[in-house]
KEPA-730511 format. One record per residue (C-alpha): residue number from 1; x, y, z; residue in three letters. Coordinates in steps of 0.001 Angstrom, whole numbers. Example, Ala and Ser with C-alpha at 12.3 -4.5 7.8 and 13.67 -1.06 7.14 Angstrom:
2
1 / 12300 / -4500 / 7800 / ALA;
2 / 13670 / -1060 / 7140 / SER;
***
This chain:
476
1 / 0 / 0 / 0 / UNK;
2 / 1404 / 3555 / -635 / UNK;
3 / -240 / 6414 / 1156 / UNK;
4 / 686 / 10277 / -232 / UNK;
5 / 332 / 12832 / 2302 / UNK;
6 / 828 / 16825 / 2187 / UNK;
7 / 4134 / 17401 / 4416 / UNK;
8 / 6489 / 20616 / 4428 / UNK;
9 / 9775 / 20551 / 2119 / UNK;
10 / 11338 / 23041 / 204 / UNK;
11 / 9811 / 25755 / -147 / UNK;
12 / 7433 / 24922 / 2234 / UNK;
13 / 7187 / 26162 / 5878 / UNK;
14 / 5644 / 24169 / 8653 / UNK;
15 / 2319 / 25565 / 10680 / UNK;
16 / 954 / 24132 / 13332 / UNK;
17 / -1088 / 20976 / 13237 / UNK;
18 / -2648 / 19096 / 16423 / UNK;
19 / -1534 / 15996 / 18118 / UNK;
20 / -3136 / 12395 / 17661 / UNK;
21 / -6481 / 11777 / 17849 / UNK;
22 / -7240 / 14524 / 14636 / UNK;
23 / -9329 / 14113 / 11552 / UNK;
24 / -8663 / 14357 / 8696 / UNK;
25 / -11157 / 16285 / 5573 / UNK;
26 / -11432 / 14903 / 2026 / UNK;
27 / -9920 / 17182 / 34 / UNK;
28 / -10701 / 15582 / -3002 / UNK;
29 / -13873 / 16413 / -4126 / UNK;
30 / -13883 / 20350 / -4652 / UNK;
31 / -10580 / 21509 / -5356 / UNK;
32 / -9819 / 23835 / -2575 / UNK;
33 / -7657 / 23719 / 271 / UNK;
34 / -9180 / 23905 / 3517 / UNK;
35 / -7171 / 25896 / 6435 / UNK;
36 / -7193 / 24451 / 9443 / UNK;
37 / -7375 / 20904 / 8967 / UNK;
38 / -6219 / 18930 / 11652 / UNK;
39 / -3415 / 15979 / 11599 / UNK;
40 / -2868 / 12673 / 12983 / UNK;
41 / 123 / 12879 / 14977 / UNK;
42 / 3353 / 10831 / 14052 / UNK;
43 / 5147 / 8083 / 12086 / UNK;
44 / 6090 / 7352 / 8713 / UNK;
45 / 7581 / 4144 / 6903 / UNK;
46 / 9027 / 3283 / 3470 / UNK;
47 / 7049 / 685 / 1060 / UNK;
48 / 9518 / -617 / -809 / UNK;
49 / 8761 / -811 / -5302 / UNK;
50 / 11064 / -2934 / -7440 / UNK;
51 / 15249 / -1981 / -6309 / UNK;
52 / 15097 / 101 / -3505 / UNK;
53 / 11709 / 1345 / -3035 / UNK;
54 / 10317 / 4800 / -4288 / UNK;
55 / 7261 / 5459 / -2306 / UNK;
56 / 6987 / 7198 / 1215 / UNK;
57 / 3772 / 6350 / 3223 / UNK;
58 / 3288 / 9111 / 6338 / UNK;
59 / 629 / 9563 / 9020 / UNK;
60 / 2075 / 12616 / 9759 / UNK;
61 / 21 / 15540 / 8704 / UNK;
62 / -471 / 19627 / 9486 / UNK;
63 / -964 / 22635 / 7859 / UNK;
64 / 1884 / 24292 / 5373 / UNK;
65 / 2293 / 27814 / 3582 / UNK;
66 / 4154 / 28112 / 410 / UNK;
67 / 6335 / 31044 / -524 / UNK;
68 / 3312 / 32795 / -2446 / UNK;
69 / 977 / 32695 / 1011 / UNK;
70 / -1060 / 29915 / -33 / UNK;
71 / -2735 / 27532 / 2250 / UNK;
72 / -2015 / 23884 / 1960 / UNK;
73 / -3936 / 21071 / 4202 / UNK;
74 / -2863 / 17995 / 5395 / UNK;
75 / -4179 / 15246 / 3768 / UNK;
76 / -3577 / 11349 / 3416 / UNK;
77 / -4352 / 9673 / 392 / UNK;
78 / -3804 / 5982 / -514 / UNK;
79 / -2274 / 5762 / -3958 / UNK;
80 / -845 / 2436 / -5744 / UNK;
81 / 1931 / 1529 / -7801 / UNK;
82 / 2221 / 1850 / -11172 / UNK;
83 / 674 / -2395 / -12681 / UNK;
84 / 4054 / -3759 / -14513 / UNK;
85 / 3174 / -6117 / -17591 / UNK;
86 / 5758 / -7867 / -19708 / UNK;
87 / 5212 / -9118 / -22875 / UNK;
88 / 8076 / -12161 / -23311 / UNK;
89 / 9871 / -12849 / -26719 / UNK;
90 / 11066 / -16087 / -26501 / UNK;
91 / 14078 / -17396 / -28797 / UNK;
92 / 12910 / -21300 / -29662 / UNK;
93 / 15525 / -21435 / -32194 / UNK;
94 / 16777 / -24772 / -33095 / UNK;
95 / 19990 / -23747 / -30825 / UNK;
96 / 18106 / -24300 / -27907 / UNK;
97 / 18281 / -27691 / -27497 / UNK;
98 / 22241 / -27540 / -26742 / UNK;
99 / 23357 / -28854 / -23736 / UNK;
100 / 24681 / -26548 / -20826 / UNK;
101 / 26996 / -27123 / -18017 / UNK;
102 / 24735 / -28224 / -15678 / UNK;
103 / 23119 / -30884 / -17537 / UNK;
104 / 19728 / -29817 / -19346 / UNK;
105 / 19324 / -28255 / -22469 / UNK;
106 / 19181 / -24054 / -22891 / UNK;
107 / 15538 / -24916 / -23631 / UNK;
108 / 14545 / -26975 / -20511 / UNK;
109 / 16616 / -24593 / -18656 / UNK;
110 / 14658 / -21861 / -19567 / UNK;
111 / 11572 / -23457 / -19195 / UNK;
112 / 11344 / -24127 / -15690 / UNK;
113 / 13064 / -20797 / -15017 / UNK;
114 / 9863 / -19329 / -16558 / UNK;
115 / 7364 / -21689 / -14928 / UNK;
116 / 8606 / -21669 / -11725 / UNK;
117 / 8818 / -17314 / -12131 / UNK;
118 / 5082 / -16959 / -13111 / UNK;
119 / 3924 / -19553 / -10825 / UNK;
120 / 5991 / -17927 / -7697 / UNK;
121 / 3390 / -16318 / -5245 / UNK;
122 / 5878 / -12887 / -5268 / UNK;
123 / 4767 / -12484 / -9172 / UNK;
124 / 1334 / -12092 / -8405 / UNK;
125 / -320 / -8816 / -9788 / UNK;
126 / 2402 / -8689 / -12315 / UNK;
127 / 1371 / -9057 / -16169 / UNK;
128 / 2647 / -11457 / -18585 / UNK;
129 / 2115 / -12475 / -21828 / UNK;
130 / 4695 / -14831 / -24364 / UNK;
131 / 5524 / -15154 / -27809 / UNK;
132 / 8231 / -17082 / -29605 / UNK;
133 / 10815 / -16727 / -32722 / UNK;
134 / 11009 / -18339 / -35023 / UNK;
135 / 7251 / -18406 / -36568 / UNK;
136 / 6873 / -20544 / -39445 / UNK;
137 / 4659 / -19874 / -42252 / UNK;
138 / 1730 / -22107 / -42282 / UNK;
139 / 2371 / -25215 / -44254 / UNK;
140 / 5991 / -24864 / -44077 / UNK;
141 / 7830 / -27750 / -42852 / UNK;
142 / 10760 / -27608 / -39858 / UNK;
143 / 13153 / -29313 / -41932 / UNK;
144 / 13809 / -30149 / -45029 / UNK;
145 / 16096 / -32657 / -47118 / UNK;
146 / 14332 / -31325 / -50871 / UNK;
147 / 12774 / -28428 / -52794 / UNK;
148 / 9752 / -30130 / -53199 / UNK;
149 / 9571 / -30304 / -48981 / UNK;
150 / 8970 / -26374 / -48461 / UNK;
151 / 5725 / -25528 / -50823 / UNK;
152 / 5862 / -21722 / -50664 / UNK;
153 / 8705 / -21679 / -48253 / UNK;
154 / 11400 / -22735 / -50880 / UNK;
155 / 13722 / -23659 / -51861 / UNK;
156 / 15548 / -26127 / -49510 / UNK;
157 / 18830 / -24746 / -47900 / UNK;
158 / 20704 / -27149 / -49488 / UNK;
159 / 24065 / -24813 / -50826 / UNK;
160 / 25806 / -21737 / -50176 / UNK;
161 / 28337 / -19669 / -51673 / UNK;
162 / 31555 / -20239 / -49784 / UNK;
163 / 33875 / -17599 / -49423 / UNK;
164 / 31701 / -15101 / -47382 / UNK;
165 / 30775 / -15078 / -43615 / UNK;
166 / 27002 / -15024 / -43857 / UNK;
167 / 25212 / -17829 / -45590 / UNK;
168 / 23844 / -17005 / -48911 / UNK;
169 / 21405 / -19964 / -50670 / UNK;
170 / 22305 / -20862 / -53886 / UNK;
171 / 21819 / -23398 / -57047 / UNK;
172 / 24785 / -22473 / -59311 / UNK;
173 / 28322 / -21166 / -59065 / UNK;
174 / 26551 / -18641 / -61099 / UNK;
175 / 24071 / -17160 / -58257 / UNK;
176 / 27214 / -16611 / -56374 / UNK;
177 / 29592 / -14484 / -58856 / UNK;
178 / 33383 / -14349 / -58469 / UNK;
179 / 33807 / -13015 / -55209 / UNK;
180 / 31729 / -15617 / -53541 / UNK;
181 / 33038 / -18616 / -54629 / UNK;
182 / 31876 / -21634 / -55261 / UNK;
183 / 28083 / -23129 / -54471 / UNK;
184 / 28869 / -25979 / -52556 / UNK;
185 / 26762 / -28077 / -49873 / UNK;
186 / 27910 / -26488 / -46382 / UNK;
187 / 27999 / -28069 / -43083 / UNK;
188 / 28948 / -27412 / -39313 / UNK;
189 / 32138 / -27615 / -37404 / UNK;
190 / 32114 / -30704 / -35423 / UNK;
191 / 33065 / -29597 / -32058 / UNK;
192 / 32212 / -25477 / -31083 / UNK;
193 / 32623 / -24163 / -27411 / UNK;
194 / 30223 / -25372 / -24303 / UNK;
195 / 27017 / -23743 / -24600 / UNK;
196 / 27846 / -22016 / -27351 / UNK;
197 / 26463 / -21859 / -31076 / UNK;
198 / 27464 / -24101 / -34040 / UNK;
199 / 30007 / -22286 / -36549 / UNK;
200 / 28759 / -22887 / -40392 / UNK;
201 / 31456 / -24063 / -42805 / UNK;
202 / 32081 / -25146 / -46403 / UNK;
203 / 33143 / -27180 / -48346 / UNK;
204 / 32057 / -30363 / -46339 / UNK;
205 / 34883 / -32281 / -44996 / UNK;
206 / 37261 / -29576 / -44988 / UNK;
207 / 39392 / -27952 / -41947 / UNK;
208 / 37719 / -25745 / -39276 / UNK;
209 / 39712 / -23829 / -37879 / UNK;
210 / 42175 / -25247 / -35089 / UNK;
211 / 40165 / -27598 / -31850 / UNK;
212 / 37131 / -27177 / -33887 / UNK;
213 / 37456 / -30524 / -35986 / UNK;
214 / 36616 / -30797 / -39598 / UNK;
215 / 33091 / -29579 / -41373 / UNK;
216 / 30682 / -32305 / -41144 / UNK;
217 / 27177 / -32543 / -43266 / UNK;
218 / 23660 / -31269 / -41343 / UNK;
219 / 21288 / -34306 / -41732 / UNK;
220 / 18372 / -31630 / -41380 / UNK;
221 / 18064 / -28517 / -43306 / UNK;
222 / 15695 / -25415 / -43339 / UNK;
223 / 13329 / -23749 / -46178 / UNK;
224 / 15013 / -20564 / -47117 / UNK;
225 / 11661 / -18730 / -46968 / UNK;
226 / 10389 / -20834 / -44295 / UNK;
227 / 10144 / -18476 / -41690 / UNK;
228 / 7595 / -15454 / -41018 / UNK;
229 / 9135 / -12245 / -41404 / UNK;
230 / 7177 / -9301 / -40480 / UNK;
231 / 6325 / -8218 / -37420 / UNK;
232 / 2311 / -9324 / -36879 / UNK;
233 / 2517 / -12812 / -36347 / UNK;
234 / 5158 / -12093 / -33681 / UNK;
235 / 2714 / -9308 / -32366 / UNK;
236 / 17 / -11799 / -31581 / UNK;
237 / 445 / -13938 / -28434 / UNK;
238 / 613 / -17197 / -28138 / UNK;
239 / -577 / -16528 / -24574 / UNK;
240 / -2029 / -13444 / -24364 / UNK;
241 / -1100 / -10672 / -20929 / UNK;
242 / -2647 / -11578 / -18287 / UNK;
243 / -2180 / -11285 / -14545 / UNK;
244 / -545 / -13738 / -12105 / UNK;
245 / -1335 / -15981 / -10588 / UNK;
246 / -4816 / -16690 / -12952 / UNK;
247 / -2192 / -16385 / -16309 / UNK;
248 / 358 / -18764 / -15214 / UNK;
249 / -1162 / -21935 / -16506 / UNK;
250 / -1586 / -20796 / -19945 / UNK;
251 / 1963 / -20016 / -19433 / UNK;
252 / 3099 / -23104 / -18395 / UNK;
253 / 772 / -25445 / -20909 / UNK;
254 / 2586 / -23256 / -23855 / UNK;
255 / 5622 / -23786 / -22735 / UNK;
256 / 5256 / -27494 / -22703 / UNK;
257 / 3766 / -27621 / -25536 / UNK;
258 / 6355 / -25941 / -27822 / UNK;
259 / 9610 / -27167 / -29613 / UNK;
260 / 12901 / -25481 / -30442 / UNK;
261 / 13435 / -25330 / -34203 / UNK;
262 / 14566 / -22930 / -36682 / UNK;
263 / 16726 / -19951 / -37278 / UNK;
264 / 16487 / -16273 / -35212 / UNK;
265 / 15082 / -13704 / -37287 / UNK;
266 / 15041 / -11276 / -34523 / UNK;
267 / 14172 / -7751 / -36258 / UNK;
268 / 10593 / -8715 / -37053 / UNK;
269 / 10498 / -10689 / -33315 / UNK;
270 / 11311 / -7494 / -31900 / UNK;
271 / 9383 / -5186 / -33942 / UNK;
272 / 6581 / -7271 / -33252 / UNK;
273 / 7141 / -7936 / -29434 / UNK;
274 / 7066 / -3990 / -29192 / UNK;
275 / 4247 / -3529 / -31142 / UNK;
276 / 1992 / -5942 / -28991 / UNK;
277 / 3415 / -3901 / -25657 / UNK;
278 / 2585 / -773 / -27237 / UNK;
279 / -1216 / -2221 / -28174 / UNK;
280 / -1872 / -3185 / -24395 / UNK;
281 / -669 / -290 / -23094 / UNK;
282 / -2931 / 1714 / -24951 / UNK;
283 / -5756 / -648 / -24012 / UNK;
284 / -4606 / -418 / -20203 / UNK;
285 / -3484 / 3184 / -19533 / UNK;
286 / -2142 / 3466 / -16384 / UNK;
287 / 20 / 299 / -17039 / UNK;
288 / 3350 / -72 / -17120 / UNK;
289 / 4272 / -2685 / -20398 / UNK;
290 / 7757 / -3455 / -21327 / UNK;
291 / 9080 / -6051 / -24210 / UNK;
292 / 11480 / -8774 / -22962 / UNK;
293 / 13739 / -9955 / -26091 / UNK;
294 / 15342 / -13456 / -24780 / UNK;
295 / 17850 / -14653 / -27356 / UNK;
296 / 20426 / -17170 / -27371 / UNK;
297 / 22041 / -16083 / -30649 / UNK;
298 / 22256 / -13122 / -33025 / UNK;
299 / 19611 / -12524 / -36245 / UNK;
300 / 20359 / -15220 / -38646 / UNK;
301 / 17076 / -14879 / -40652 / UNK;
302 / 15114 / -12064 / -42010 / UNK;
303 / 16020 / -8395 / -42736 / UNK;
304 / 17789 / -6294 / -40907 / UNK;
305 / 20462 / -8458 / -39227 / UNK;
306 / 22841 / -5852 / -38824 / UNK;
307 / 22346 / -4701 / -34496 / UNK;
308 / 22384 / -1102 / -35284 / UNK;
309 / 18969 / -1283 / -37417 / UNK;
310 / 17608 / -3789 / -35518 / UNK;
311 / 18427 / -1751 / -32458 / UNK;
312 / 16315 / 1128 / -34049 / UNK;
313 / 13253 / -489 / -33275 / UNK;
314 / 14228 / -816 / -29495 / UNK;
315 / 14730 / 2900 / -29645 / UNK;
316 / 11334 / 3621 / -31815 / UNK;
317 / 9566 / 1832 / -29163 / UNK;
318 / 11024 / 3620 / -25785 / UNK;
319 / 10760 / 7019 / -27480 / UNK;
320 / 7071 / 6426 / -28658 / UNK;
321 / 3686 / 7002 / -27392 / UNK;
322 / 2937 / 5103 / -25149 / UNK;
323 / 6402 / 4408 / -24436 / UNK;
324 / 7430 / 650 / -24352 / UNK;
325 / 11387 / -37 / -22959 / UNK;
326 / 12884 / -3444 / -23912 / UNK;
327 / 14639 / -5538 / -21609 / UNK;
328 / 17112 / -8111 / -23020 / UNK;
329 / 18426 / -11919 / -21832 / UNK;
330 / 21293 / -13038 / -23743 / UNK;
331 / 21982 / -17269 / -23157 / UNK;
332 / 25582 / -17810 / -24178 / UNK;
333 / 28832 / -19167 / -23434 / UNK;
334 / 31117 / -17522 / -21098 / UNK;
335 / 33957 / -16522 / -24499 / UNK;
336 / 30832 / -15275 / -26558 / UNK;
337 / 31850 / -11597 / -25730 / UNK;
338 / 30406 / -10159 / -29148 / UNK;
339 / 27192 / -11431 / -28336 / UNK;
340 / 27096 / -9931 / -25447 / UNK;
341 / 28299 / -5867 / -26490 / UNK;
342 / 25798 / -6773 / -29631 / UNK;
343 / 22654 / -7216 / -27396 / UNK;
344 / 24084 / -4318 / -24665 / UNK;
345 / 23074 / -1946 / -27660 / UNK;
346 / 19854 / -3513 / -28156 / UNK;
347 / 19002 / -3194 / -24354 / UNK;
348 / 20957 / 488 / -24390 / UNK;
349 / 18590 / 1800 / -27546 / UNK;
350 / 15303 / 460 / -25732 / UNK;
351 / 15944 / 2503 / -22436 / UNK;
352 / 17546 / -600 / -20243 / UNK;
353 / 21071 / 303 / -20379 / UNK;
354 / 22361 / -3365 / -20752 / UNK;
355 / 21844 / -6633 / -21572 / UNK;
356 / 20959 / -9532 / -18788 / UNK;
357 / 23687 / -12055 / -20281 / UNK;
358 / 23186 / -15558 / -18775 / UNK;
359 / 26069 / -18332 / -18942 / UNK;
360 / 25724 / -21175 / -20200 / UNK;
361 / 28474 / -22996 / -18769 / UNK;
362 / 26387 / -22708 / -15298 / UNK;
363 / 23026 / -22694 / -13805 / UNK;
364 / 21080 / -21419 / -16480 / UNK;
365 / 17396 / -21901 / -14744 / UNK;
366 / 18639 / -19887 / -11905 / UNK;
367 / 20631 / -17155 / -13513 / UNK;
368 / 17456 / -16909 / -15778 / UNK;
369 / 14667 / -16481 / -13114 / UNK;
370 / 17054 / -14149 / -11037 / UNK;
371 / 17098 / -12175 / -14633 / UNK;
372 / 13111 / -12389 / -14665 / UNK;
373 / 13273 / -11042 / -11129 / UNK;
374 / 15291 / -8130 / -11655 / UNK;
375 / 13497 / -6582 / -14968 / UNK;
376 / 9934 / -6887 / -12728 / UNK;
377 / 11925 / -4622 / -10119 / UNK;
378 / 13989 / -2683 / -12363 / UNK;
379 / 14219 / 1168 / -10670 / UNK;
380 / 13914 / 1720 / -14032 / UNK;
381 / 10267 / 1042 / -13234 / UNK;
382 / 9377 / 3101 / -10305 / UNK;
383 / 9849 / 6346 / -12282 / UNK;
384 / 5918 / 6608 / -12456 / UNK;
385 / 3042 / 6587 / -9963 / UNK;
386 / -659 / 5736 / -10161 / UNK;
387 / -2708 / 9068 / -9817 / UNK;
388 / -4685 / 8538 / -6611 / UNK;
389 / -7810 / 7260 / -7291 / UNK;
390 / -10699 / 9875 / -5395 / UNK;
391 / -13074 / 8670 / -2868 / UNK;
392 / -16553 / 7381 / -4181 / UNK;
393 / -18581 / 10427 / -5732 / UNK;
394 / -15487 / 12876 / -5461 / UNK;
395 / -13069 / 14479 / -8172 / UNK;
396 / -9053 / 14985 / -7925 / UNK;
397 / -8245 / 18845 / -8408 / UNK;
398 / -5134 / 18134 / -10040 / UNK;
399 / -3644 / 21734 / -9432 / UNK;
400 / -3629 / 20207 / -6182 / UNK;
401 / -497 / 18014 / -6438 / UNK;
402 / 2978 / 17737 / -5595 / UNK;
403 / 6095 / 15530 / -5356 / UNK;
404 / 9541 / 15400 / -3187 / UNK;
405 / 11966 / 13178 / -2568 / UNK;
406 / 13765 / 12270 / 99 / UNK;
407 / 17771 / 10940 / -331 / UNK;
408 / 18989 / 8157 / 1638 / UNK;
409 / 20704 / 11283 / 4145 / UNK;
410 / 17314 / 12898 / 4506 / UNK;
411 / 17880 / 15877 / 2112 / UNK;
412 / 14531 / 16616 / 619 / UNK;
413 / 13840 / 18065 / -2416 / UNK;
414 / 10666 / 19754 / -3668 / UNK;
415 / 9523 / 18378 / -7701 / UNK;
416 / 8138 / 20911 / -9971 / UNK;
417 / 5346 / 20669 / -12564 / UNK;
418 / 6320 / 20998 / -16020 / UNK;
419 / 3391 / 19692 / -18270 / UNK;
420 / 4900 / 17271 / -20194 / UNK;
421 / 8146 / 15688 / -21416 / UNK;
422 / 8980 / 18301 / -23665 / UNK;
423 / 9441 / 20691 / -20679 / UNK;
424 / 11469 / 18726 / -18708 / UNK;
425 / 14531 / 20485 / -19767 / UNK;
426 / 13843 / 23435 / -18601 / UNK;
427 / 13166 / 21890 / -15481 / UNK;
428 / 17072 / 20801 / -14825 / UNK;
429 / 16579 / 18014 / -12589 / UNK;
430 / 13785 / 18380 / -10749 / UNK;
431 / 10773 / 17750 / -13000 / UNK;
432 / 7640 / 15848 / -12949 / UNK;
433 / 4575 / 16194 / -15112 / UNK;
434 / 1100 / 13463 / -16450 / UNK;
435 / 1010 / 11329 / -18850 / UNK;
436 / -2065 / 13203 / -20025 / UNK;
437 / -2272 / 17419 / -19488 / UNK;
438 / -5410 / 17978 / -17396 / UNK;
439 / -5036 / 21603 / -18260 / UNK;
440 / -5718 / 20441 / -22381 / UNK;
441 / -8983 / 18817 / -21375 / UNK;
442 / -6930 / 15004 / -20691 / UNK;
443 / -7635 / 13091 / -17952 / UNK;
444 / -4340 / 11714 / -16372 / UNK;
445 / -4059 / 7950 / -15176 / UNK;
446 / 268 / 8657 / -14493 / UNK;
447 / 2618 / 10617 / -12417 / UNK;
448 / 6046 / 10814 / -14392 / UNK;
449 / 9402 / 12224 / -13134 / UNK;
450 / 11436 / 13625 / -16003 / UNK;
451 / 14348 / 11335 / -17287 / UNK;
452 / 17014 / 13094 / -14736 / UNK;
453 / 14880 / 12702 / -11861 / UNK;
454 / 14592 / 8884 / -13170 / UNK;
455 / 18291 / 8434 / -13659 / UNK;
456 / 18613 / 9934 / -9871 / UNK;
457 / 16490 / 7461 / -9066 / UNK;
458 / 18344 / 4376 / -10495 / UNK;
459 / 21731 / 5610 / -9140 / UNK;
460 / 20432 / 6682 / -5690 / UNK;
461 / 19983 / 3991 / -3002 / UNK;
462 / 16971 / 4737 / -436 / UNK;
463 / 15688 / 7601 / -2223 / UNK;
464 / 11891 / 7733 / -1779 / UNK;
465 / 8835 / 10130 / -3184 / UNK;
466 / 5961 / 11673 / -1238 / UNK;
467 / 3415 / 12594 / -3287 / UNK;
468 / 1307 / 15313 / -1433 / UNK;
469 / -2493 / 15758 / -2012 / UNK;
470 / -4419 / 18848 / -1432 / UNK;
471 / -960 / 21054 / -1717 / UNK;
472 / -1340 / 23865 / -4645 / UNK;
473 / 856 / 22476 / -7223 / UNK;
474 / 4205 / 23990 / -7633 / UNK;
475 / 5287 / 24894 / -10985 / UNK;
476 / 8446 / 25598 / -12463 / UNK;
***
């Protein structure tokens, strides 16, 4: 429960209140502040949200005068935290089914990491929702040892021009020009590092490169055009968002019933995964939705598979309206350090600043659900409140609002109202504004701090927010 209560702070001066036994008058339902009103006497806690807790909950109360003469009454208000929902895009690429070094596969791994996450009691209230990568077009076949297998997914991947270091499908030395090389059937490396990803090679039977053995044939191959690649079938859940505990079943059941297979065409995964949080959110204003990209390799399939345009999707989605942050899990060995700087930018352009990287040479369940546990408490998180919801047959004045924080040493400082996120620079670091501007006829359902109050947030440990109710609203 968090509780917002008017209380002096900068700019503020105290005036007397009375001791306990007061009472206190609903301020909510006119607009104006009422001298006089009386407090109840004493202590105050901290209710702790996600890393660290943001929210201060006081039963403190008294009068206060601002600068200008105005009177402010005490007031306490229950208020809630911002509802988190994450909308899970899961990699079930045919990589998945390596073994890790504690036994199970990445897959099974992952699997009961998830299960036992939505199914543990301290998830409840939170929102989730999963989709997987890759999606295969209907009719399409996992493998394939023909042309004929793949129907509109054709051809087989049968060749590939050799002397390049991205696949390319072809039928003649032709398709492949001089610089390419040869067509030639291509294989695998027999033996690639713990937990980490096959390397492709060509011709067959030829030299990897030294302690990774020779290039040996793949018994199963893919359809080149096999997988889905725009964004809407990854933007439609295989379990829809729903709230724990009553969504963790569907969870679960999905889970069990699905099998690694396929490439990673992660652009249109992401796009998509984005697009769906973006859809609830409008749906659900005054929720919180973030995508969750979890990946044990880099794009292999579909357009872009360069990280810098794929990345631009991440950042699309944080900078839109409403604004959706991505989250990343990397699965990979402990030597794949590309991998992990490639999916730090991904994380970096969506708002996260890095990438969860799990290793695979460990406890992959566990690293994974302590991953789950720290995106649903990111700080990142707890840079928005719930407006306070009135009493039955009362309205909000919203001019009567304010925010300060309180440091971990007790130094207080006094937000200012800016309008919206546009303003916020003019506002240094001490902004805070709603999601929608009563003052243009919208009605607000958020509280947010501007992006230097948020980064205070994130770096500060013990910092905490009052938000104060029947106060004239300070603005900057």
């Amino acid at each position: 429960m968090i509780v917002a209560a008017c209380s002096g702070g900068s700019g503020l001066s105290s005036a007397p209140g009375s001791g306990a036994g007061g009472s206190f008058t609903n301020l909510l339902d006119g607009g104006h502040p009422l001298p006089n009103a009386e407090g109840a006497g004493g202590s105050s806690s901290t209710i702790p949200t996600g890393e660290g807790g943001l929210f201060n909950t006081s039963t403190g109360g008294g009068n206060a005068t601002f600068a200008d003469g105005a009177a402010c009454a005490a007031l306490v208000q229950q208020g809630e935290a911002i509802p988190l929902d994450m909308y899970i895009m899961l990699d079930k690429s045919s990589s998945m089914l390596d073994a890790t070094g504690a036994g199970p596969t990445k897959w099974d791994a992952i699997r009961s990491a998830l299960e036992a996450f939505v199914q543990d009691p301290a998830s409840n209230g939170l929102g989730v929702g999963l989709q997987y990568f890759p999606i295969l077009k209907d009719g399409v076949p996992a493998t394939c040892t023909a042309n004929s297998d793949c129907g509109t997914g054709g051809p087989c991947f049968l060749d590939a021009c050799v002397n390049q270091n991205t696949l390319t499908n072809c039928t003649t030395d032709a398709d492949c020009g001089n610089a390419r090389g040869a067509c030639q059937p291509f294989g695998v490396c027999e033996y690639y590092p713990q937990g980490g990803n096959p390397e492709f090679c060509a011709p067959i039977n030829s030299a990897c490169d030294p302690g990774y053995g020779n290039c040996i044939d793949i018994p199963d191959r893919w359809c080149v055009n096999g997988i889905e690649c725009t964004p809407a079938p990854y933007q439609t859940p295989d379990v829809p968002i729903a709230a724990l505990p009553a969504g963790a079943m569907p969870i679960v059941n999905s889970l069990m019933a699905t099998t690694p297979l396929g490439q990673t065409p992660t652009a249109p995964a992401l796009q998509g995964a984005i697009n769906q949080a973006k859809t609830y959110a409008t749906a659900n204003p005054g929720h919180k939705v973030v995508a969750v990209l979890a990946t044990d390799g880099l794009p292999t399939e579909c357009t872009p598979t360069d990280i810098g345009p794929v990345s631009a999707f991440a950042t699309a989605g944080v900078n839109g309206t409403p604004s959706v942050p991505t989250f990343v899990i990397g699965v990979f060995g402990p030597d794949d350090t590309d991998s992990q700087t490639n999916l730090d930018t991904i994380a970096k352009a969506g708002g996260t600043d890095h990438a969860y990287i799990i290793d695979t040479s460990g406890d992959v369940a566990t690293q994974f659900r302590d991953a789950l546990n720290a995106i649903s408490g990111s700080k990142l998180l707890s840079c928005e409140l719930k407006v306070p919801a009135p009493t039955s047959g009362s309205q909000l004045d919203y001019q009567l609002v304010n925010l300060e924080t309180t440091d971990a040493t007790g130094k207080k400082t006094q937000l200012v109202y800016v309008e919206n996120q546009s303003k916020c620079a003019t506002a240094a670091s001490t902004g805070w504004y709603y999601d929608n501007d009563p003052a243009a006829g919208g009605t607000p359902t958020k509280i947010e701090v501007c992006p230097d109050v948020c980064t205070g947030f994130q770096s500060s440990a013990g910092e905490t927010v009052s938000l104060q109710i029947g106060c004239k609203t300070i603005i900057e």
